[in-house]
N, C-alpha and C positions, 0 to 999 in steps of 0.2 A: 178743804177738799175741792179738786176741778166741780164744777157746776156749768162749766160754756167753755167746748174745742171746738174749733175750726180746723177742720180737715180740708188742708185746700192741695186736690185732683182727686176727682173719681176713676182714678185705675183701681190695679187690684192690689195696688200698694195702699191706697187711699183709705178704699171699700176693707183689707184685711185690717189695715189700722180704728177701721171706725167700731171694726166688729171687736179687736179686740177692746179698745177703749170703754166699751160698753158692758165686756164683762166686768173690767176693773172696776168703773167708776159705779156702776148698777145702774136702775130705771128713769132716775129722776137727774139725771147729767143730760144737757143739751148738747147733741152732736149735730155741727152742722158743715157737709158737705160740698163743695166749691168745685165746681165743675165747669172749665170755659169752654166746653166741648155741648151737641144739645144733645147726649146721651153717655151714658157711664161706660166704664170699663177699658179706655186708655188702647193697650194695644192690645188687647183680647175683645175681638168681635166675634159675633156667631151671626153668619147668614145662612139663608135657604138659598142653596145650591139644588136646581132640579128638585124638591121638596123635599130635601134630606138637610139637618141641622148642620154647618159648616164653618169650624173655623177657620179665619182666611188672616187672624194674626199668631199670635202665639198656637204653635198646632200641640203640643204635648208638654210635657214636664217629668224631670227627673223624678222618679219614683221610687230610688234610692235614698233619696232625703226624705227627711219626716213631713216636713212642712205643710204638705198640700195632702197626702193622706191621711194629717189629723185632724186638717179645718176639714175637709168631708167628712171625717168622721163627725165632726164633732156637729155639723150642720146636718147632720141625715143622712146623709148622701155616698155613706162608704159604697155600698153595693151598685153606685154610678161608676165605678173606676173603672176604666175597662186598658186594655191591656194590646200593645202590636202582635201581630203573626211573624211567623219566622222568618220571612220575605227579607232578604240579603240588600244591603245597599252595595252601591255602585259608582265609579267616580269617573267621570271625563277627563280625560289628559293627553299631548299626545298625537290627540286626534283620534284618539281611541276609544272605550265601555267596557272599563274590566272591573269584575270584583274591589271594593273596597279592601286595600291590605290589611293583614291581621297584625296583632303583636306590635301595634303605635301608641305612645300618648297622642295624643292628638297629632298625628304626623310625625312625630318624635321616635324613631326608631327603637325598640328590645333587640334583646340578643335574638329575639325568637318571630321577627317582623320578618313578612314575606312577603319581597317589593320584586317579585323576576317579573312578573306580570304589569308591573308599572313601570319601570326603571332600565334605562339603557343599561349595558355593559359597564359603561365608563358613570354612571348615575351608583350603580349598586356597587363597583368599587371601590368609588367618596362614601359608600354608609357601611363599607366593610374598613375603612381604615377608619374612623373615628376612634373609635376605644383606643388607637394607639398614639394620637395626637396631643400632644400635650396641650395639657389644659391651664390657662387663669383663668382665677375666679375670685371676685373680694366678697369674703359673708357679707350677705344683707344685701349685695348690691341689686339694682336692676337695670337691664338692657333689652335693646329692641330686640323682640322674640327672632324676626327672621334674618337680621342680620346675625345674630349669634347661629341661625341653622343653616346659612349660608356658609359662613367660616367654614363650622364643622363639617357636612355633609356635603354640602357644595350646592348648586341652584335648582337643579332638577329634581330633590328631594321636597324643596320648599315649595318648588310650581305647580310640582302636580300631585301633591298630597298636602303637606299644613297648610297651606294658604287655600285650599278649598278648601276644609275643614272648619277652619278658621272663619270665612266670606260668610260661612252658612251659620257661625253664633252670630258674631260681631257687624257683619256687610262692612266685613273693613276687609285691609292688607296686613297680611302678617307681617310686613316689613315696619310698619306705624304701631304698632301692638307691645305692651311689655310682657317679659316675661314673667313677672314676677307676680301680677294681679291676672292673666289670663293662663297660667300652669303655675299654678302657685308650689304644687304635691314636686315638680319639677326642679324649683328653685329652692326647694327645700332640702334635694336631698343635695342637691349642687353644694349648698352650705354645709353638711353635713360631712365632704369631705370626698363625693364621688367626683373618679376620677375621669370621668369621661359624660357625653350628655346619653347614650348607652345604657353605661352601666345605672344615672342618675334615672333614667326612664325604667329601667327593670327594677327598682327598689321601690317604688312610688306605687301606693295601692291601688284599684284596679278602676276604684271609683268614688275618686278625691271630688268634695262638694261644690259645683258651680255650673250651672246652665242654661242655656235660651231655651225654651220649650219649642220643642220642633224641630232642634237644631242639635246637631253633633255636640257633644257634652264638651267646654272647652279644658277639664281639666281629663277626662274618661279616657282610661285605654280602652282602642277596640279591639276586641277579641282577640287571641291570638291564634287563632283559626281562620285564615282566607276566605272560608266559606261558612261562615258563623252570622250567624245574623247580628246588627250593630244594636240591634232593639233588647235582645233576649241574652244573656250570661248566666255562667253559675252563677247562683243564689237569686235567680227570680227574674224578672223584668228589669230592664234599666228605665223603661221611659214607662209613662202614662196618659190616659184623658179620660175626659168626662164625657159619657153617654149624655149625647145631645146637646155637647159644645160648653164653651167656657158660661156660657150666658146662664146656664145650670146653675154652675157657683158662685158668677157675680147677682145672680136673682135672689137667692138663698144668703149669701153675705147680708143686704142691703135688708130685707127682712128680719134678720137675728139682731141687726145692730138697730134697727130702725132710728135711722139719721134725717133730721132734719136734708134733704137734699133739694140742690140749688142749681140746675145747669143754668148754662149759657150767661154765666156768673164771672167775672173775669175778677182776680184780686189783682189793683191796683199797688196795692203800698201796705206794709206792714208795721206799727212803729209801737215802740212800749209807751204804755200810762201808767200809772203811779201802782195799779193794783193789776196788770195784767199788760194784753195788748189791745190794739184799736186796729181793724183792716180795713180799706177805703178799697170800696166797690162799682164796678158800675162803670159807666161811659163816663168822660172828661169830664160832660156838660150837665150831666146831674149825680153827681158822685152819690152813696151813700158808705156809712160806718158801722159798724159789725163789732162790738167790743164783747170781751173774750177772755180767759183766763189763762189757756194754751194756744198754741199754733204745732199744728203739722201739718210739715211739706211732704207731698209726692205726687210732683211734676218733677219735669225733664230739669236739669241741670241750669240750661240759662236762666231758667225761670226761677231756681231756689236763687243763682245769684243776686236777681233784679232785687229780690222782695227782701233778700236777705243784708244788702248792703247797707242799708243805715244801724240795722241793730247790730249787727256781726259782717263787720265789712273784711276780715281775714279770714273768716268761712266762705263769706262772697267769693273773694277772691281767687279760691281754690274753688270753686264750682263753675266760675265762670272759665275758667280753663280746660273743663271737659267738651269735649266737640263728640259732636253728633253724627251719624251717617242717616242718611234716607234709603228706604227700599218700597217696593209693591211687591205686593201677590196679585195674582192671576190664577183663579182657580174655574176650571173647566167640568163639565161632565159630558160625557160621548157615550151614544149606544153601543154595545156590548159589542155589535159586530164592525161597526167604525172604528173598533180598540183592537182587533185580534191580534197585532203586531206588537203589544205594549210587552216588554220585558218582563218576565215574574220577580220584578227584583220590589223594594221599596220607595227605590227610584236614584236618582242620583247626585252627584256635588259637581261640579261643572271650574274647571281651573282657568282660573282669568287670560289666559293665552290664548285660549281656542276661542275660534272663531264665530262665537256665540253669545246673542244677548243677556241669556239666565246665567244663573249664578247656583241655581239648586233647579230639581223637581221632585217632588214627592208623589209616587203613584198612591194615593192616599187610600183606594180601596184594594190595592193588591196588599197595605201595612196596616190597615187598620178596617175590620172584618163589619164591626157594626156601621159604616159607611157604606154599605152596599149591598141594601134590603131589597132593592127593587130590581140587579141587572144593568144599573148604570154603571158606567166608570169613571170616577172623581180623580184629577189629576189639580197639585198647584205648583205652580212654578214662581220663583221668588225672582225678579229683576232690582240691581242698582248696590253698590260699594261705595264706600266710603268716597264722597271727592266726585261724585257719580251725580249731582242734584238733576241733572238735565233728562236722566231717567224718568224723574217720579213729574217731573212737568211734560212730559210726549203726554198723548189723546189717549181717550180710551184704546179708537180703532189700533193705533201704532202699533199699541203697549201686546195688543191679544194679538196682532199681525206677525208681531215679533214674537210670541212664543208658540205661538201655531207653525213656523218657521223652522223654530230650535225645536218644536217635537216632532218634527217630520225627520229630521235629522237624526236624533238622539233616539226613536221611538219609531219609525215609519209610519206615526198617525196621519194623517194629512185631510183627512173629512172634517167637514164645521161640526164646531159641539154645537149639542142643542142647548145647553147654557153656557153661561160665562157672567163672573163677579169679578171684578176690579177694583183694589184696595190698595190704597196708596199709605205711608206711615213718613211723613214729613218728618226727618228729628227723631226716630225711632227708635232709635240703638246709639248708647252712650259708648264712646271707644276709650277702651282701655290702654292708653299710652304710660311708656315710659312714667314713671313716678306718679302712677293713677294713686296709690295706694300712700303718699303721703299728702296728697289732696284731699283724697278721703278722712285721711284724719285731722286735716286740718279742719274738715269740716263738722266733722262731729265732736273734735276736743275745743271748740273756737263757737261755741254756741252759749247763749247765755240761756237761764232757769225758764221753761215756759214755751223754748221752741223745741223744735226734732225735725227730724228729715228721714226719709223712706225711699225707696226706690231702687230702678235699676242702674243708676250714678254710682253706687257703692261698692256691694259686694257680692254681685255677679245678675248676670242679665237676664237669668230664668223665673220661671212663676214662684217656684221656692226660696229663694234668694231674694226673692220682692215680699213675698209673705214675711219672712223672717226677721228682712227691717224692717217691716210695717210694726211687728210685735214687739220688737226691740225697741220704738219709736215710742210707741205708748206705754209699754212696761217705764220708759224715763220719763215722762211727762208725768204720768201715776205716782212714780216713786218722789218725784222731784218736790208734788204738789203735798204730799203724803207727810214727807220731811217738815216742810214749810209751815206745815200747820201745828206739829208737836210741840207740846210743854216745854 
């Protein structure tokens, strides 16, 4: 049986992995946590914003998926879940502020999608001829998302609806994007034999599993109601958070599984020994070694490649292939009456054409009610796309200059808040290109007995979809060691 894991990143892929390891393995397994960062939790931070708890990374999570409402359950913490208001999102396009269209997969047109409000004449003509355009399509294949919605619908469909959609999971371009890992319910039904991406988008259920938290669901249809809120659907809520910030769950995590933790820890090298593995720690000039029975990875992509290259150099290989985008949040709070221009919407998706530095903004206390005990008004705005770095290097002043700017525009704010936090995510978001999905298994079938890998690399970029390889990660190391040791 494991007796010594190495969990090397304290995200919440990390932190889910340590906790589950520790039910499997029980009290007396040494878990120890590897963190290069000098505090845990990866891209879930919680600040005080004007003295209100604020997450300023990952803002919510599908709550459609089981994942994250059973580890609160299972930590204590069910009755922390709290839930958005019916506050309508909104998208910029155009030059415009209209309603988010109903009846899309992510941008992706239904029979029942209502784009008059977004869509020129000659834009809503391209999404009324689709269904009659003949289609190829080879089963199994995958192609770039917004070149295939370019084809069909034509560019104005993709500029000012997927590709904002899209900016706010991934901080990429729908154009660089597959389709086939980022609308998977999509590419399925295209295999299946639909005869148009139309009719493919109306057969597809309403809320296929994959999401960033905070961010437009990149497999979700939204509503098909114009004026339907993107947060709330038949059958319950789509999104969720935790009363009093992610820091709630990663404090409660890190307690249940009680791991040895190590920040400001850098794993240099990983290499097998004869009965496990050996990890080399530490700065150049005084390394140390850490020997070990398992290894799980969850960190970013480059970093499983680096570590991963001498034991599994064709998993490497495929990891190091995933590229990264950078973004910041920018999150503000303004008195009551310095806001009275703010739109009762939830806020908005912002389309890379217009003449504006953000890319989203979230009126976070018009969408989410226990943010705003006091009368203040909590807004965050996301800045930087893929191919974008020179973004997250501007100043502080720039960064708040520039979206002070864009909400004067979008919003008629124009008074100094009386806070402001700036959070920058180097490397944040892993993009899903073209042939993500057989990188991905090169990665997980090209592993040898004793490693695993976790994260948002895989199998989608939301807090449930990092919870879920964390659990999968350790359910194989558990199994693998389990095996090993039988008669």
């Amino acid at each position: 049986m494991i007796s010594r894991v190495a969990v090397v990143g304290g995200g919440i892929s990390g932190l889910a992995a340590a906790h589950r390891l520790r039910a499997l393995l029980g009290p007396s397994a040494a878990i120890i946590v590897l963190e290069q960062r000098d505090q845990l939790g990866g891209v879930l931070r919680t600040v005080d914003l004007a003295g209100v708890a604020f997450d300023v990374g990952a803002e919510a999570f599908l709550a459609r998926r089981p994942e994250v409402p059973e580890l609160l359950a299972e930590l204590g913490l069910a009755g922390e879940q709290v839930f958005p208001t019916g506050a309508a999102p909104s998208v910029r396009a155009g030059g415009a502020t209209g309603p988010l269209p109903g009846g899309t997969l992510l941008g992706v047109p239904t029979s029942a999608a209502r784009l008059d409000g977004l869509l020129s004449a000659t834009g809503l003509a391209a999404v009324a001829a689709e269904p009659d355009l003949p289609l190829r399509w080879d089963t199994g294949a995958d192609v770039a998302l917004g070149g295939l919605l370019r084809e069909r619908f034509g560019d104005e469909l993709v500029d000012r609806l997927a590709d904002p959609l899209l900016g706010g999971v991934y901080a990429g371009r729908v154009d660089a994007l597959g389709l086939r890992p980022t609308i998977p319910a999509l590419a399925a039904a295209l295999d299946a034999g639909a005869r148009s991406l139309t009719t493919a988008a109306d057969t597809t259920p309403a809320s296929p599993p994959n999401s960033r938290g905070g961010s437009p669901d990149p497999a979700r249809r939204v509503p098909r109601s114009s004026t339907a809120s993107a947060s709330v659907e038949h059958g319950g809520p789509v999104f969720g958070a935790v009363r009093g910030g992610y820091v709630v769950l990663l404090d409660a995590l890190v307690a249940a599984a009680a791991p040895q933790v190590r920040l400001r820890t850098t794993v240099r090298a990983v290499v097998r020994r004869r009965d496990g593995w050996q990890l080399t720690l530490g700065p150049t000039t005084a390394p140390e070694v850490l020997d070990v029975d398992a290894v799980l990875f969850a960190v970013p992509a480059p970093a499983v490649a680096r570590l991963l290259a001498p034991a599994a150099p064709h998993a490497a290989r495929a990891a190091g292939e995933i590229e990264l985008a950078s973004s910041v949040v920018v999150a503000l709070a303004y008195r009551a009456t310095d806001a009275a221009t703010l739109p009762a919407t939830s806020g908005a998706l912002v389309a890379a054409g217009e003449p504006l530095s953000i890319k989203a903004v979230t009126h976070s206390t018009t969408k989410w009610a226990h943010l705003a005990p006091d009368g203040l008004v909590r807004l965050r705005a996301s800045l930087g796309r893929f191919g974008e770095a020179a973004t997250v290097q501007s100043d502080d002043a720039e960064l708040v200059a520039r979206v002070r700017a864009d909400l004067a525009t979008l919003t008629g704010i124009t008074a100094a808040p009386v806070a402001v936090h700036v959070q920058r995510w180097g490397g944040g978001l892993p993009q899903y290109a073209v042939g993500h999905l057989d990188r991905v298994r090169a990665i997980e079938e090209r592993l040898p007995p004793g490693l695993a890998v976790a994260g948002a690399a895989l199998h989608g970029v939301g807090v449930p979809a990092c919870v879920a390889t964390a659990r999968a990660a350790a359910q194989l190391l558990a199994a693998q060691h389990a095996a090993s040791a039988a008669p």
